[in-house]
DSSP file (Angstrom, degrees, kcal/mol; ACC not computed):
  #  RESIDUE AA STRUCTURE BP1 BP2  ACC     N-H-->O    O-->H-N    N-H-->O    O-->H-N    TCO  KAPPA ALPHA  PHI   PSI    X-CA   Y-CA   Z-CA
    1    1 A X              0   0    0      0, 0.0     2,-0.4     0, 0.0     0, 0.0   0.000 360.0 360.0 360.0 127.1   71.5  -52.0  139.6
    2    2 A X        -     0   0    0      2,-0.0     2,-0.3     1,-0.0     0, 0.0  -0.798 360.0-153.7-101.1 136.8   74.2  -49.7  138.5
    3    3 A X        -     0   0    0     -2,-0.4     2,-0.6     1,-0.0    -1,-0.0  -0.616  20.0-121.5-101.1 164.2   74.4  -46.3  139.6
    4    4 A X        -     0   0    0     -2,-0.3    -1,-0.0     2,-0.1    -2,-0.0  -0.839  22.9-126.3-115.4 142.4   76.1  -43.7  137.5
    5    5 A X        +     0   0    0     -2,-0.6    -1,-0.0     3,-0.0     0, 0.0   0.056  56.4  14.3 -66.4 170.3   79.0  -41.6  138.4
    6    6 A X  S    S-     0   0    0      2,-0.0    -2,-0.1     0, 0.0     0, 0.0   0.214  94.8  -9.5  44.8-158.5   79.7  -38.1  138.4
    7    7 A X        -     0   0    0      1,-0.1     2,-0.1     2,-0.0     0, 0.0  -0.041  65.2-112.3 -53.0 149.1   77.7  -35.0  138.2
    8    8 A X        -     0   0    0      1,-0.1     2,-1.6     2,-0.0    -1,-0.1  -0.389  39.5-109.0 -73.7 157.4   74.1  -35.0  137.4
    9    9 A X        -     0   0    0      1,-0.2     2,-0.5    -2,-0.1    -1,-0.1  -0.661  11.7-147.0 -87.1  94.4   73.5  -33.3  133.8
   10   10 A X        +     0   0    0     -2,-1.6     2,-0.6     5,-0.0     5,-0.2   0.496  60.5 123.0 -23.3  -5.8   71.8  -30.0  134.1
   11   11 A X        +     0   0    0     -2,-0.5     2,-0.3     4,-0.1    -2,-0.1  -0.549  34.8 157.2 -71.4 118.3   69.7  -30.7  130.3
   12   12 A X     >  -     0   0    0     -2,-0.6     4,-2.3     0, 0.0     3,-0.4  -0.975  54.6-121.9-136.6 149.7   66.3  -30.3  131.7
   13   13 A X  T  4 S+     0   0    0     -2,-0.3     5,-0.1     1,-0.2    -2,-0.1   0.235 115.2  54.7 -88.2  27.8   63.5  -29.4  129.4
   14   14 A X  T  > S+     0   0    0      3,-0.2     4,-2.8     2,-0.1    -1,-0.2   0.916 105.6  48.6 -83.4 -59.8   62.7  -26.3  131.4
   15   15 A X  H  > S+     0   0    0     -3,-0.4     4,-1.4     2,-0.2    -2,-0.2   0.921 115.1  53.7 -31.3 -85.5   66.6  -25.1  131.0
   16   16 A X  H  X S+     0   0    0     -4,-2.3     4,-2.3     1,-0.2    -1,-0.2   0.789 108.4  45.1 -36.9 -35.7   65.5  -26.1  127.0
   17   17 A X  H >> S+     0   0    0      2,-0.2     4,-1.4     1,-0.2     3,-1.1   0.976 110.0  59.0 -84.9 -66.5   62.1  -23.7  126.8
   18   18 A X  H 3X S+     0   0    0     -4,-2.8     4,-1.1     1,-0.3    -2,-0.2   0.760 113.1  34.2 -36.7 -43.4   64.0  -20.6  128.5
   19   19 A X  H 3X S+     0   0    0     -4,-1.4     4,-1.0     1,-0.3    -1,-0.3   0.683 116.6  50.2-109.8 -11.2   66.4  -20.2  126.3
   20   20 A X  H <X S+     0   0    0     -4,-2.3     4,-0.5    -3,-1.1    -1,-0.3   0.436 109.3  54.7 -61.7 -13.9   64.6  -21.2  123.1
   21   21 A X  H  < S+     0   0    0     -4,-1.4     6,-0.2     2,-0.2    -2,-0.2   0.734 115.1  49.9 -71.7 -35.0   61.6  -18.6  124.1
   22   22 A X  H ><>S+     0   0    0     -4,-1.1     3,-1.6    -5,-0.3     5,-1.2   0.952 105.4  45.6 -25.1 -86.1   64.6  -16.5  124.2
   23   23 A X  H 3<5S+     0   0    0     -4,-1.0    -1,-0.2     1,-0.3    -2,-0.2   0.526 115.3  49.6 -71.2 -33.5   66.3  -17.1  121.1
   24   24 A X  T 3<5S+     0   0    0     -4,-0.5    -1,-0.3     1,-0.2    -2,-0.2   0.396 105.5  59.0-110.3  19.2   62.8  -16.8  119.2
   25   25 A X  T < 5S-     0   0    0     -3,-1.6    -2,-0.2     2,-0.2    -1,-0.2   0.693 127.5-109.2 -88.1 -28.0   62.1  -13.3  121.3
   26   26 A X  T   5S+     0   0    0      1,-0.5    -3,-0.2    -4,-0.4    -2,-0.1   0.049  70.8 149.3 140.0 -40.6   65.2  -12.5  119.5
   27   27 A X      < -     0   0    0     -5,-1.2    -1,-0.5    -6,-0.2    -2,-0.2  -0.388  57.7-109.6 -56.9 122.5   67.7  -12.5  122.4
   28   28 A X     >  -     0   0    0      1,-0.1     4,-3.6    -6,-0.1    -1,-0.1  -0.316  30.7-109.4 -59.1 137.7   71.1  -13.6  120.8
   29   29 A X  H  > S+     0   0    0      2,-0.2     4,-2.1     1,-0.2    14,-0.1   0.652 116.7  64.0 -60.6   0.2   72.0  -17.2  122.2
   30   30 A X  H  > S+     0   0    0      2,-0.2     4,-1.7     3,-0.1     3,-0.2   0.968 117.2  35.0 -83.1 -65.6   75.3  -15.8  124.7
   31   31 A X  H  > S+     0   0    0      1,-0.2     4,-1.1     2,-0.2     3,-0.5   0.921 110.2  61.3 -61.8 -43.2   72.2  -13.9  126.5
   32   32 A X  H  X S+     0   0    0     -4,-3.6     4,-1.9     1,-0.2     5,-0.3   0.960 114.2  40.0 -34.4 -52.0   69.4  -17.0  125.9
   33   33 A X  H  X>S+     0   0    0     -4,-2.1     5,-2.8     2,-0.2     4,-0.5   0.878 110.2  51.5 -77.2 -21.1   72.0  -19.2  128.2
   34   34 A X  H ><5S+     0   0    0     -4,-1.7     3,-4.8    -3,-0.5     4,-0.2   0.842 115.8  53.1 -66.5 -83.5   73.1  -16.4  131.0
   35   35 A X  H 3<5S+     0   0    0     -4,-1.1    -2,-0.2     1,-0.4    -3,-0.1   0.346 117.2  37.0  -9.5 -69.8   68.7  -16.1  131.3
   36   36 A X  H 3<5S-     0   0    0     -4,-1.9    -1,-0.4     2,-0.1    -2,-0.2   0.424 122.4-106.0 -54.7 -23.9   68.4  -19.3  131.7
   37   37 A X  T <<5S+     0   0    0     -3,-4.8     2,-0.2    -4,-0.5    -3,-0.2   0.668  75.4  97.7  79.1  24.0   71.3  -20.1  133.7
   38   38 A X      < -     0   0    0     -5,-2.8    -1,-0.3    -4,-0.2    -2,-0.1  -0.939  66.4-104.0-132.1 158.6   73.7  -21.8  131.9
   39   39 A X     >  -     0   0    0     -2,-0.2     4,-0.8     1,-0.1    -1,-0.2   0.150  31.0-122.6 -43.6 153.8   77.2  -21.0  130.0
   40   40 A X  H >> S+     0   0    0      2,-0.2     4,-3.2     3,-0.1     3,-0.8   0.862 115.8  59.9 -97.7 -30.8   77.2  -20.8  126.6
   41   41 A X  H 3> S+     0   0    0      2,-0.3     4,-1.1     1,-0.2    -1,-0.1   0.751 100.2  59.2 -25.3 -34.1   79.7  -23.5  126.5
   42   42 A X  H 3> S+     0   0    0      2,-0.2     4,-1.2     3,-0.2    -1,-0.2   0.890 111.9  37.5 -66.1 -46.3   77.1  -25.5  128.3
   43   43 A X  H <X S+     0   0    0     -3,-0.8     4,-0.7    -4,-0.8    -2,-0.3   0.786 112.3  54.0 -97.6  -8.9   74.6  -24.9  125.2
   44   44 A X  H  X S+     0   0    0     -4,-3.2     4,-1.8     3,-0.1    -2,-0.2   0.968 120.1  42.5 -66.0 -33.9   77.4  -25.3  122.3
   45   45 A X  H >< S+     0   0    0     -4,-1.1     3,-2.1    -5,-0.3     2,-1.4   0.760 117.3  39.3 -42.3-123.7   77.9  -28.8  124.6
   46   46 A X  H 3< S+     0   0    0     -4,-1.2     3,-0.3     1,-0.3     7,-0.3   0.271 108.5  67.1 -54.5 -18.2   74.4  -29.8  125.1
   47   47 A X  H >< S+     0   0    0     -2,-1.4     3,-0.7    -4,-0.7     7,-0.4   0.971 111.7  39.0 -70.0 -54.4   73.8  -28.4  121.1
   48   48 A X  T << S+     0   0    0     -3,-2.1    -1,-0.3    -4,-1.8    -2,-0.2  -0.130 112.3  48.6 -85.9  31.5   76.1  -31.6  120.2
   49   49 A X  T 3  S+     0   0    0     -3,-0.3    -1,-0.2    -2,-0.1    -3,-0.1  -0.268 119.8  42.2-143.7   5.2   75.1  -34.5  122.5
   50   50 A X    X>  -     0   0    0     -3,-0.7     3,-0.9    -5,-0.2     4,-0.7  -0.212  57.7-176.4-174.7 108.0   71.5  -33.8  121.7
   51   51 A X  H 3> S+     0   0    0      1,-0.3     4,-2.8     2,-0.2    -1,-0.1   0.511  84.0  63.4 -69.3 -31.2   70.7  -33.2  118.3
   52   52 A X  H 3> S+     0   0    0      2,-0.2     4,-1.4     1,-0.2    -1,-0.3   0.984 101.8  51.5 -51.1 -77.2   66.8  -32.6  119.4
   53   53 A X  H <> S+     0   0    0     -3,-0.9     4,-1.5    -7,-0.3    -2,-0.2   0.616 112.4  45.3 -83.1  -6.6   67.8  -29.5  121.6
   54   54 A X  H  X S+     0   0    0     -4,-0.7     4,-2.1    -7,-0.4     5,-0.2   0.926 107.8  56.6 -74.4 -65.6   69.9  -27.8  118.5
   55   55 A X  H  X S+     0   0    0     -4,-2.8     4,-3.4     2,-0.2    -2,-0.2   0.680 107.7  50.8 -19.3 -57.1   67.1  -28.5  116.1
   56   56 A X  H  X S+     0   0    0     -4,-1.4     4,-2.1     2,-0.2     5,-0.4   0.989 112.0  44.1 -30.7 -84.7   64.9  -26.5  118.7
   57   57 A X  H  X S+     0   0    0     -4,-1.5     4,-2.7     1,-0.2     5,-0.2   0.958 114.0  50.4 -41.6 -32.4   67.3  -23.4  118.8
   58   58 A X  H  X S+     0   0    0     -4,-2.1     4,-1.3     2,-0.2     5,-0.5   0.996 111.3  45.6 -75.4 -37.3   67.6  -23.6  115.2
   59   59 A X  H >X S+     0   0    0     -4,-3.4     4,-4.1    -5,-0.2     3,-2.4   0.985 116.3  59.3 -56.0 -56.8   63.3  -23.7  114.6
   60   60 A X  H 3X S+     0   0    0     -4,-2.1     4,-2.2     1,-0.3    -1,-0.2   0.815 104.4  39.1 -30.5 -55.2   63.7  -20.8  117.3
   61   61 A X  H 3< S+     0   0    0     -4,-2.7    -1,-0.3    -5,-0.4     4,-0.3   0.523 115.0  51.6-101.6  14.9   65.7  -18.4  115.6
   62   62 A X  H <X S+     0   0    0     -3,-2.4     4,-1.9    -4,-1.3     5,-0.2   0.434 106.4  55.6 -90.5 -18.0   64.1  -18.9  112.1
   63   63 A X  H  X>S+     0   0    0     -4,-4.1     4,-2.2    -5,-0.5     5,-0.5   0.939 115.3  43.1 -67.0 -45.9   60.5  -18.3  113.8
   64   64 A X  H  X5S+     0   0    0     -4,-2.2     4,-2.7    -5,-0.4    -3,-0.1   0.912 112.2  47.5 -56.9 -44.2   62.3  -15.0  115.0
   65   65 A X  H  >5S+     0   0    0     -4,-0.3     4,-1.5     1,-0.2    -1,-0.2   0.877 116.8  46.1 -92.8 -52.4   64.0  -14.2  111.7
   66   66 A X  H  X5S+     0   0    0     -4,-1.9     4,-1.2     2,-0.2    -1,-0.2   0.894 116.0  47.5 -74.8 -17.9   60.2  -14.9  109.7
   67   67 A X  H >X5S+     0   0    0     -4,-2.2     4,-1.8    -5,-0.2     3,-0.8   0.970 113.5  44.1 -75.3 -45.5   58.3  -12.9  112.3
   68   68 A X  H 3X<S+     0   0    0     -4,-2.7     4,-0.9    -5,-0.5    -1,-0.2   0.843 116.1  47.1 -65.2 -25.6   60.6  -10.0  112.2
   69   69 A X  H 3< S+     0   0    0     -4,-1.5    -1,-0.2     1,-0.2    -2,-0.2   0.648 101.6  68.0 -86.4 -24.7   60.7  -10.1  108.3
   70   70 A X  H <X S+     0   0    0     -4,-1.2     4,-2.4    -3,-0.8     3,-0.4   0.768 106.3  41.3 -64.7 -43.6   56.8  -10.4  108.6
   71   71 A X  H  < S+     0   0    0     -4,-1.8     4,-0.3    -5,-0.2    -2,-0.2   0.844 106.8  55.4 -96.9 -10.7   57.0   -6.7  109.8
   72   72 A X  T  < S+     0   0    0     -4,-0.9    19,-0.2     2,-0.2    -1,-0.2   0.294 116.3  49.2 -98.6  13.2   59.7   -5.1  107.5
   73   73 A X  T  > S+     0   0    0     -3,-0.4     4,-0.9     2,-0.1    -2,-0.2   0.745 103.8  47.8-112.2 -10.9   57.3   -6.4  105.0
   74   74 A X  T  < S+     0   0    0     -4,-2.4    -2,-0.2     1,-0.2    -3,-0.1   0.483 114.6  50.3 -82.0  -1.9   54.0   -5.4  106.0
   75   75 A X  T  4 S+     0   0    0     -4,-0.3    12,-0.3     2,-0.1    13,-0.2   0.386  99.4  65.6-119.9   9.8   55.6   -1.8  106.5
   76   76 A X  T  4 S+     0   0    0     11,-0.2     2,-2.6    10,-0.1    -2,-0.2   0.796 108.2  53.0 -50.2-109.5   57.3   -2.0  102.5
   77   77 A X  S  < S+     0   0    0     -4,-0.9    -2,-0.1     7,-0.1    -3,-0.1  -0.061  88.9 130.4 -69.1   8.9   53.6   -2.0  101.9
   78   78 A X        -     0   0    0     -2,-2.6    -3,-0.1     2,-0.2     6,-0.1  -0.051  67.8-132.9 -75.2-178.4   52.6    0.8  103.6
   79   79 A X  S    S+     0   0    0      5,-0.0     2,-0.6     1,-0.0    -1,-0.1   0.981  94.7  81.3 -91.1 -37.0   50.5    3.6  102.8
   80   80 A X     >  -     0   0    0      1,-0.1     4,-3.4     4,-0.0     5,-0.5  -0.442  67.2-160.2 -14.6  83.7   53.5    5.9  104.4
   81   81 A X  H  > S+     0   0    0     -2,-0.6     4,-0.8     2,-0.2    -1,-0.1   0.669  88.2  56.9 -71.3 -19.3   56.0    6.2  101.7
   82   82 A X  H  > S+     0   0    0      2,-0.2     4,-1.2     3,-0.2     3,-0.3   0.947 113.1  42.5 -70.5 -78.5   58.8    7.1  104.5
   83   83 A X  H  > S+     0   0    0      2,-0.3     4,-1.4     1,-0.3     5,-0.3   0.765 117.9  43.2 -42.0 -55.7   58.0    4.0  106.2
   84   84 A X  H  X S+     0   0    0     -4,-3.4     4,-1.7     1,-0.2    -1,-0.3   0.952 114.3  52.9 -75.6 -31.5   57.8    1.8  102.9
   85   85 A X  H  X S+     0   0    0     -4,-0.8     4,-1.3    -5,-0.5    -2,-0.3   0.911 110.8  47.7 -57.3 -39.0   60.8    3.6  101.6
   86   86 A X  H  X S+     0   0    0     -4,-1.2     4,-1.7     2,-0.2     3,-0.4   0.917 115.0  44.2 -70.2 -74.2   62.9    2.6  105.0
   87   87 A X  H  X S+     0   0    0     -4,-1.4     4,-1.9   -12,-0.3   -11,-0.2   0.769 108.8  53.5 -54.8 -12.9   62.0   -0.7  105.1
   88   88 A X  H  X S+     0   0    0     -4,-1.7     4,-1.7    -5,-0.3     5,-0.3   0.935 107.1  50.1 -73.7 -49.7   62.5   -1.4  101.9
   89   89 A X  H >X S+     0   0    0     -4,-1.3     4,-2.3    -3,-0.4     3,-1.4   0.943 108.5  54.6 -23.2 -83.4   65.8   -0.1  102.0
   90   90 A X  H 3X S+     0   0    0     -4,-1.7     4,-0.7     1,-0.3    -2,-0.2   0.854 111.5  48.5 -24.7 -56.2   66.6   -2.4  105.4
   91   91 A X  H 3X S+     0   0    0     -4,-1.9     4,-0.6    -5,-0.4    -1,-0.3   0.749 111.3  48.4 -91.0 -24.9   65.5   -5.4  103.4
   92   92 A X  H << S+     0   0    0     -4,-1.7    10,-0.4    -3,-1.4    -1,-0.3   0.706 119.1  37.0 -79.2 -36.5   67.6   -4.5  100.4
   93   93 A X  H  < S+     0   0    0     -4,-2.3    -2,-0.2    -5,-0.3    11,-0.1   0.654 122.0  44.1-110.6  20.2   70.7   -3.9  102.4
   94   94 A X  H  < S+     0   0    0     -4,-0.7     2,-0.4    -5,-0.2    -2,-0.2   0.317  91.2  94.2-123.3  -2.7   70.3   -6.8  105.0
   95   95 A X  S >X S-     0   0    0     -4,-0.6     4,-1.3    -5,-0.1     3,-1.3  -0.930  81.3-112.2-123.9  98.0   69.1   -9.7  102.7
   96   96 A X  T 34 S+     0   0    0     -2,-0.4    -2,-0.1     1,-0.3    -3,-0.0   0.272 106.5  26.3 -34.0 123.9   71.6  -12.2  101.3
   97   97 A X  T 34 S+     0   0    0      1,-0.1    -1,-0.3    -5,-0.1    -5,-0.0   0.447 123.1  53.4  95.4  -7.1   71.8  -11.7   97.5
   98   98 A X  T <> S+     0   0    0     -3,-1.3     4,-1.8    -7,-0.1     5,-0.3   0.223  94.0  66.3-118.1 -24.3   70.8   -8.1   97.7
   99   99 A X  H  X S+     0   0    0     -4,-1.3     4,-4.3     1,-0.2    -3,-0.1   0.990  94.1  59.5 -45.4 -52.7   73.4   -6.7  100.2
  100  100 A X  H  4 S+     0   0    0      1,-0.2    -1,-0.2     2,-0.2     7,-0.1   0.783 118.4  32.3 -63.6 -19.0   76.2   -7.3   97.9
  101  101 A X  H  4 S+     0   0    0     -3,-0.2    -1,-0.2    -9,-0.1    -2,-0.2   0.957 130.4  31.5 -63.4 -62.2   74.3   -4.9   95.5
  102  102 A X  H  < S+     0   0    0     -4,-1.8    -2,-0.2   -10,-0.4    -3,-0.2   0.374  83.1 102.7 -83.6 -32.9   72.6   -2.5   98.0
  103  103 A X     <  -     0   0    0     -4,-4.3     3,-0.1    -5,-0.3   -10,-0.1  -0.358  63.2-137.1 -89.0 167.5   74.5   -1.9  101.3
  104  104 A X  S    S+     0   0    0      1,-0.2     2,-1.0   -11,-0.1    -1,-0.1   0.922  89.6  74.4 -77.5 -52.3   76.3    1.1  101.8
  105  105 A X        -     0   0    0    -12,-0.1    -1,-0.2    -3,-0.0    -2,-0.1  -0.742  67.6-165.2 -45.8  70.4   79.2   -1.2  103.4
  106  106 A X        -     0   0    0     -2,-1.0     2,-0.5    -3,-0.1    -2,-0.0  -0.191  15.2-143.8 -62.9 155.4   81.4   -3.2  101.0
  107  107 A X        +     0   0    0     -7,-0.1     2,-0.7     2,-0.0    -1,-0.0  -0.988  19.7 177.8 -69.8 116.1   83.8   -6.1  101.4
  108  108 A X        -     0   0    0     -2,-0.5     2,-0.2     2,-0.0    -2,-0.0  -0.815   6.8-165.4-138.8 112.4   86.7   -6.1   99.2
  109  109 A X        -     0   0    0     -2,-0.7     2,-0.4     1,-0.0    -2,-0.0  -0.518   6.2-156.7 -76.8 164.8   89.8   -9.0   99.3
  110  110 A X        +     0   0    0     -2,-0.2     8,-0.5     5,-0.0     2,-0.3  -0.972  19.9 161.5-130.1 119.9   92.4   -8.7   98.0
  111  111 A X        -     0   0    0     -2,-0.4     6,-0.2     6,-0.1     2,-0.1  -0.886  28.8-114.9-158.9-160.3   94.6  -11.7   97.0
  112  112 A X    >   -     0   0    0      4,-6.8     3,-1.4    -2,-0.3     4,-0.2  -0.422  65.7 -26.9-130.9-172.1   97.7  -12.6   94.6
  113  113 A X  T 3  S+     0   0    0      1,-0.3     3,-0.4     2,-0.2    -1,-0.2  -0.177 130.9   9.5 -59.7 112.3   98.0  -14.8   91.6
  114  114 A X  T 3  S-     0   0    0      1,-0.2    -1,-0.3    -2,-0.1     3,-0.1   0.645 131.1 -63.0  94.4  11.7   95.6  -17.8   91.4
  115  115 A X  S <  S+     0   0    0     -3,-1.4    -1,-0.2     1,-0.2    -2,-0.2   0.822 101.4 141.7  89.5   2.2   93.3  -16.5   94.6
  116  116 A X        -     0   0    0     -3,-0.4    -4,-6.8    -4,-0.2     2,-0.4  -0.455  60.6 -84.7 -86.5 156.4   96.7  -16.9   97.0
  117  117 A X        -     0   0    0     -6,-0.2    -6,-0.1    -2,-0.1    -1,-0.1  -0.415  41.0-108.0 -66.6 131.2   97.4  -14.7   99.5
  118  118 A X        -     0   0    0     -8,-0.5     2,-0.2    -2,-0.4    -1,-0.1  -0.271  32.9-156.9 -72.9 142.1   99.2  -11.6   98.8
  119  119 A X        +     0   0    0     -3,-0.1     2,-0.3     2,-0.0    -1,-0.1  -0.410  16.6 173.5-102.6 173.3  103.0  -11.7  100.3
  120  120 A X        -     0   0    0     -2,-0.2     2,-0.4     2,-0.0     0, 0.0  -0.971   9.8-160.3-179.2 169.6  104.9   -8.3  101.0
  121  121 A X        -     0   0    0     -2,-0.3     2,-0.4     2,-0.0    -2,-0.0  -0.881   3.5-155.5-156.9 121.2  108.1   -7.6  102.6
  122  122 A X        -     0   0    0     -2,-0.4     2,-0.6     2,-0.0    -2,-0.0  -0.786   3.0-167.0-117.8 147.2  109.9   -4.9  104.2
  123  123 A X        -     0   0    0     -2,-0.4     2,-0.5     2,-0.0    -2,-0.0  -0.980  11.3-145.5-139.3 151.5  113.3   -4.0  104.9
  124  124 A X        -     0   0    0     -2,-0.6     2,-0.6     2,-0.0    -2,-0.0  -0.800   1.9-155.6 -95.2 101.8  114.6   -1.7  106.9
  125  125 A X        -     0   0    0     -2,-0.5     2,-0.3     2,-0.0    -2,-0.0  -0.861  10.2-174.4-126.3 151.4  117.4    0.4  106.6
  126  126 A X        -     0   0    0     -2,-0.6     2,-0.3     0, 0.0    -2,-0.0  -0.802  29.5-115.0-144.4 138.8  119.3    1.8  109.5
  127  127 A X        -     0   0    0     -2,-0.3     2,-0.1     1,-0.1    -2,-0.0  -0.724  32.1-121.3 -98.5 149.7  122.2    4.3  109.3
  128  128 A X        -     0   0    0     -2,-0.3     2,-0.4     1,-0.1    -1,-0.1  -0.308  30.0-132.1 -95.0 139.7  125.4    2.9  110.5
  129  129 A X        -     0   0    0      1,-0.2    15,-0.1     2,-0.1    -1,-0.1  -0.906  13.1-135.2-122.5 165.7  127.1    4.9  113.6
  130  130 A X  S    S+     0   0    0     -2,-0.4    13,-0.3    13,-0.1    -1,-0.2   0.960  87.0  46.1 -66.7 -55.0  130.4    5.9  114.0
  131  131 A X  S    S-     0   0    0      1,-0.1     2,-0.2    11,-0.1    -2,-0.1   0.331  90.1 -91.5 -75.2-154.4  130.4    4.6  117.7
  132  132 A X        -     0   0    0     10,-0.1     2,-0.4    11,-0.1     9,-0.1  -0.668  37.0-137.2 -82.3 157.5  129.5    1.6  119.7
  133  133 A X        -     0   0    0     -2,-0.2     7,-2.3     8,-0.1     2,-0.3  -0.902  12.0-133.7-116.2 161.7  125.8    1.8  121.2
  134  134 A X  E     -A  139   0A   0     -2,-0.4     2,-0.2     5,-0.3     5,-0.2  -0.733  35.2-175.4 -71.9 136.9  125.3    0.4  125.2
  135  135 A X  E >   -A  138   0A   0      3,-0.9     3,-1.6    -2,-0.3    -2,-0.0  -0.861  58.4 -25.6-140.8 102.3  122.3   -1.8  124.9
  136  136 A X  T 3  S-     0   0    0      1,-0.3     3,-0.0    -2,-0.2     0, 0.0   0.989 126.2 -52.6  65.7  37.4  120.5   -3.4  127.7
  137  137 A X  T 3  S+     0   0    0      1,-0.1     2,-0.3     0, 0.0    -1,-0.3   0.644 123.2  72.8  80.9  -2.2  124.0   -3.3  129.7
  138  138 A X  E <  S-A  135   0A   0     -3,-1.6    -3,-0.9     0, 0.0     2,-0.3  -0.966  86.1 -95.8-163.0 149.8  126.5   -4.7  127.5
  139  139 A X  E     -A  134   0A   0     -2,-0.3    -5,-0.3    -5,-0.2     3,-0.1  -0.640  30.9-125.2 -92.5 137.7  128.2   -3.0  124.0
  140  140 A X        -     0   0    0     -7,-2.3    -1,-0.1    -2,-0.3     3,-0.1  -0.153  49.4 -65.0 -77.7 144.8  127.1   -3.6  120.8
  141  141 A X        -     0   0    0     -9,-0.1    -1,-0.2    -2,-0.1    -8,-0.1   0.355  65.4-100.6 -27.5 133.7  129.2   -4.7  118.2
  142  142 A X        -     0   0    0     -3,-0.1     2,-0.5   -10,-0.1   -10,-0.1  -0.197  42.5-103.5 -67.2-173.9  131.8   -2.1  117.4
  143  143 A X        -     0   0    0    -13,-0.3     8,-0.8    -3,-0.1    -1,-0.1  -0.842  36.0-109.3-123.6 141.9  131.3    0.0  114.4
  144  144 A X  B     -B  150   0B   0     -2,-0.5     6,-0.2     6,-0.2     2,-0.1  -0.147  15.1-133.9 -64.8 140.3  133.0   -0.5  111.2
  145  145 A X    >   -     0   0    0      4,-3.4     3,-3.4     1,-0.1     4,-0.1  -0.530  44.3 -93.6-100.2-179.5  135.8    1.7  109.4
  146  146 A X  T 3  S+     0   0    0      1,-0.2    -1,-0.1     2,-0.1    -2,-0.0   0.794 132.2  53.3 -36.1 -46.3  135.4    2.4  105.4
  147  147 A X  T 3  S-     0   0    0      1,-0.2    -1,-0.2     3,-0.0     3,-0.1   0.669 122.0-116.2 -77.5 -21.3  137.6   -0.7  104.9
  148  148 A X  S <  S+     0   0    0     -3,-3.4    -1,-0.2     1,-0.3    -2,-0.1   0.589  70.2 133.2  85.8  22.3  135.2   -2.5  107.0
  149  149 A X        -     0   0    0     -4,-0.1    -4,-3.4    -6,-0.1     2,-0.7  -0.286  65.8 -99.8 -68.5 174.4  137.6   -3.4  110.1
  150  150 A X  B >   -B  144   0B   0     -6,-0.2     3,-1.9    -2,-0.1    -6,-0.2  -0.849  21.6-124.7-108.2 131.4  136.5   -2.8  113.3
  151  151 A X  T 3  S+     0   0    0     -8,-0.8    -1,-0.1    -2,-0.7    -7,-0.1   0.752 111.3  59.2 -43.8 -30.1  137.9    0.5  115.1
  152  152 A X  T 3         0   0    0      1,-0.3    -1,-0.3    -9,-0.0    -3,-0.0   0.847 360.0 360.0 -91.8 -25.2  139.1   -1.9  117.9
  153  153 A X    <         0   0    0     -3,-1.9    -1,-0.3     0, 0.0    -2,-0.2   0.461 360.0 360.0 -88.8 360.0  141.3   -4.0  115.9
């Protein structure tokens, strides 16, 4: 009989249900895993070594995402025109494929010939002094005369 080494694994299907009951209250998964009592490094880990307990988070936060949508559509359809007017509004500037129309809040890139990134460049120009400067304890280059010798030579 072989035993196995190191630490025991903390995935326990307890651990699993807290933080999916979480996740489908709503509660973003960085808070699901402190509730519960693990890292979120622990569930992006535990997401990829067991394909089961991602599936779960993922049914979780699309039951959240249809319940909540469930209510900014039954109040569109209310008799309350402020109320169907708001939500309607939310669902128009929060819903992939209407945002980019609808929100108040644009993106806009910017990019250079053929979708590359736009370059730029600056230069600097710095007026020449008569003297030498002290820098950091030891003197800077001497300063040049019109002929473009150096005052010390």
């Amino acid at each position: 009989m072989s035993k196995k080494l190191g630490r025991p694994t903390k995935y326990h299907p307890a651990i699993v249900k807290v933080i999916c009951d979480a996740v489908s209250d709503g509660v973003p998964i960085s808070h699901a895993a402190v509730i519960a009592g693990v890292s979120v490094e622990w569930v992006s880990q535990y997401r990829r070594h067991y394909p089961d307990f991602d599936r779960k988070i993922r049914e979780a936060i699309s039951a959240a995402i249809q319940s909540r949508l469930a209510i900014v559509k039954r109040a569109a359809e209310s008799a309350d025109e402020s109320i169907a007017l708001r939500a309607a509004t939310w669902w128009l500037t929060h819903t992939p494929g209407a945002a980019e129309h609808f929100s108040e809040s644009r993106r806009v890139e910017l990019t250079g010939a053929n979708g590359l990134p736009l370059s730029a460049g600056v230069t600097l120009y710095l007026p020449q002094k008569e003297n030498a400067v002290v820098v950091g304890g030891a003197e800077a280059a001497p300063a040049l005369t019109e002929g473009g010798q150096s005052e010390r030579a």
